[in-house]
C-alpha positions in Angstrom: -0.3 54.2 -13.3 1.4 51.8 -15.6 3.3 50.9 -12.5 1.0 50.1 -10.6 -0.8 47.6 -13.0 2.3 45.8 -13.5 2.7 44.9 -9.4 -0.9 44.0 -8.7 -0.1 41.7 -12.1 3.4 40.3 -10.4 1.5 39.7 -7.4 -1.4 38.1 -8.5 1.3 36.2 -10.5 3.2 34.9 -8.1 -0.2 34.1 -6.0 -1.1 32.1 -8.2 2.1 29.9 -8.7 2.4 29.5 -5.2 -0.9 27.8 -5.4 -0.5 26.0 -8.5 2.8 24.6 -6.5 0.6 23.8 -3.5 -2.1 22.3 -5.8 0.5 19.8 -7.4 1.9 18.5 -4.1 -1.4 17.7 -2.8 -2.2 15.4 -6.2 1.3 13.8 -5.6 0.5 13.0 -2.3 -2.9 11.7 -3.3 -1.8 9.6 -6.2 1.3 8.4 -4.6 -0.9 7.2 -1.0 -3.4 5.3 -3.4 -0.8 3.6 -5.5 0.8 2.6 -2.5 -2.4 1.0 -0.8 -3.8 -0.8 -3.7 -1.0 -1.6 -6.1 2.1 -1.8 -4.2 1.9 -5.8 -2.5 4.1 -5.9 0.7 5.6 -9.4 2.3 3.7 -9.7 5.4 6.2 -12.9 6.4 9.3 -12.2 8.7 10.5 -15.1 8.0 11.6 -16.7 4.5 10.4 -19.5 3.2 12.1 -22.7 1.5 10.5 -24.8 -1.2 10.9 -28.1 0.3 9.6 -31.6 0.3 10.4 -33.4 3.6 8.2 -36.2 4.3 5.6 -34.8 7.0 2.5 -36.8 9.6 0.4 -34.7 11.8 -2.4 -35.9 14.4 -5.2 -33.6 15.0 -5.3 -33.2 18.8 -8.5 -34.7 20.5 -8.4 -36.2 17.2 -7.9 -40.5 16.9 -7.3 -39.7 12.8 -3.9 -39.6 11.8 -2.4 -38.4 8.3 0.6 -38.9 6.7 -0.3 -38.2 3.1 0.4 -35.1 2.9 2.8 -32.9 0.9 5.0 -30.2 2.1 4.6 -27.0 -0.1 7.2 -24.8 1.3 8.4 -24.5 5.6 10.1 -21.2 7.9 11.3 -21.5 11.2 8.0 -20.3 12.2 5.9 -22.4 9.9 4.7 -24.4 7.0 2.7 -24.4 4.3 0.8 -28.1 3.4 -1.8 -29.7 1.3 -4.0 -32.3 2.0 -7.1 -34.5 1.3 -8.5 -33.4 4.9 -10.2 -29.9 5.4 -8.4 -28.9 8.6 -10.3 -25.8 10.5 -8.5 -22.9 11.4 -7.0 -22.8 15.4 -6.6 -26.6 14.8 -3.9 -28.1 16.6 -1.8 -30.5 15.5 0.8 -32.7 16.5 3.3 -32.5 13.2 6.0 -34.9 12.9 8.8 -33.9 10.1 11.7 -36.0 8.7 14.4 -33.9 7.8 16.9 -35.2 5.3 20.3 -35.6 6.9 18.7 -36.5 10.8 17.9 -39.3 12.3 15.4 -38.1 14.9 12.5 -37.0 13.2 11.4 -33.1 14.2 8.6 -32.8 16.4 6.1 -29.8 16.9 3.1 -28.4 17.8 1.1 -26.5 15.4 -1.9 -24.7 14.9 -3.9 -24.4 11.7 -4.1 -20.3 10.9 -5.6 -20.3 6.9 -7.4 -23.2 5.2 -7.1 -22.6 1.5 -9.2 -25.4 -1.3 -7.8 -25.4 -5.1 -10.2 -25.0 -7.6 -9.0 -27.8 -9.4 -9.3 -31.9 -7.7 -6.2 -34.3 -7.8 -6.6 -36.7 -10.6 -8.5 -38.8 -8.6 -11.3 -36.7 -8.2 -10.2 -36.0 -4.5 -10.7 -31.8 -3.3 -7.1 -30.5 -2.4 -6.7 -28.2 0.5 -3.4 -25.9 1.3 -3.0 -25.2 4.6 -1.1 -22.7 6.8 0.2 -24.0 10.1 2.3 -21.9 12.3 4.5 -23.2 15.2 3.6 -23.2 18.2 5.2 -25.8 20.7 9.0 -27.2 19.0 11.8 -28.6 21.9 15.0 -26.8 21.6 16.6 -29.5 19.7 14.1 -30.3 17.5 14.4 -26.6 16.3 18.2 -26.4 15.9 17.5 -29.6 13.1 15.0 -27.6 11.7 17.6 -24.1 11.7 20.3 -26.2 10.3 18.5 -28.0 7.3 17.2 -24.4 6.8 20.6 -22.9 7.0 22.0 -25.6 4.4 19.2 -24.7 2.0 20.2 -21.0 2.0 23.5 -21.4 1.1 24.4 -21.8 -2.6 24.8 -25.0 -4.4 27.7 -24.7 -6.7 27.0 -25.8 -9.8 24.0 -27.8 -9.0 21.6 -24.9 -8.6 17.8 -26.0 -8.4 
């Protein structure tokens, strides 16, 4: 009789770990899938980007303004990253002309506006600041071989004059 007791106890013993086991891989998975999507931040770029300050002018198409004081925040070979006085609306398209240290010829694109971003704070003029996203669109084949090798240059390391 004894015997008996003690299998239905091993059994219900081992039924129970098995679902304990089961139980604790669901909660992983849970806990792991909802850290991922909320706390974990992915980069969305393909392409990496370079701090850079090359002087830059860009015409709004259909547009008689033109501006050229704006500063270059950081630049890919797929885009750029700006601020500027002038509250440029996204799928904009602009005519962006960049001077790229080392070339005579000046690179020229075509780019459209894809995020329009204002800073909480104003220049110390007063003036609203905007930092805008522009992706290329439109470069000639030469104009993007300047922009690859200035890129290029900027990956490789410095010696001992590291930024």
């Amino acid at each position: 009789m004894y015997l008996v007791y003690v299998i239905i106890l091993l059994i219900l013993i081992l039924i129970l770990t098995l679902i304990l086991k089961e139980e604790v891989k669901i909660r992983k998975g849970i806990t792991h899938g909802v850290a991922n999507k909320y706390w974990i931040l992915r980069e969305k770029r393909n392409f990496v980007r370079f701090q850079e300050n090359m002087k830059i002018r860009y015409d709004r198409i259909n547009s008689a303004s033109s501006q050229d004081n704006v500063k270059m925040k950081n630049i890919s070979t797929s885009g750029l990253c700006i601020s500027t006085y002038e509250k440029l609306k996204e799928k904009d398209n602009l005519e962006i002309e960049i001077e790229v240290p080392g070339f005579s010829k000046p690179v020229k694109l075509i780019g459209s506006v894809i995020w329009v971003k204002e800073l909480s704070f104003p220049d110390d003029l007063g003036r609203r600041i905007f930092y805008t996203g522009i992706r290329f669109g439109k470069i000639r084949r030469e104009s993007k071989e300047i922009l690859i090798k200035h890129l290029d240059a900027l990956k490789r390391p410095l010696g001992e004059c590291m930024k």
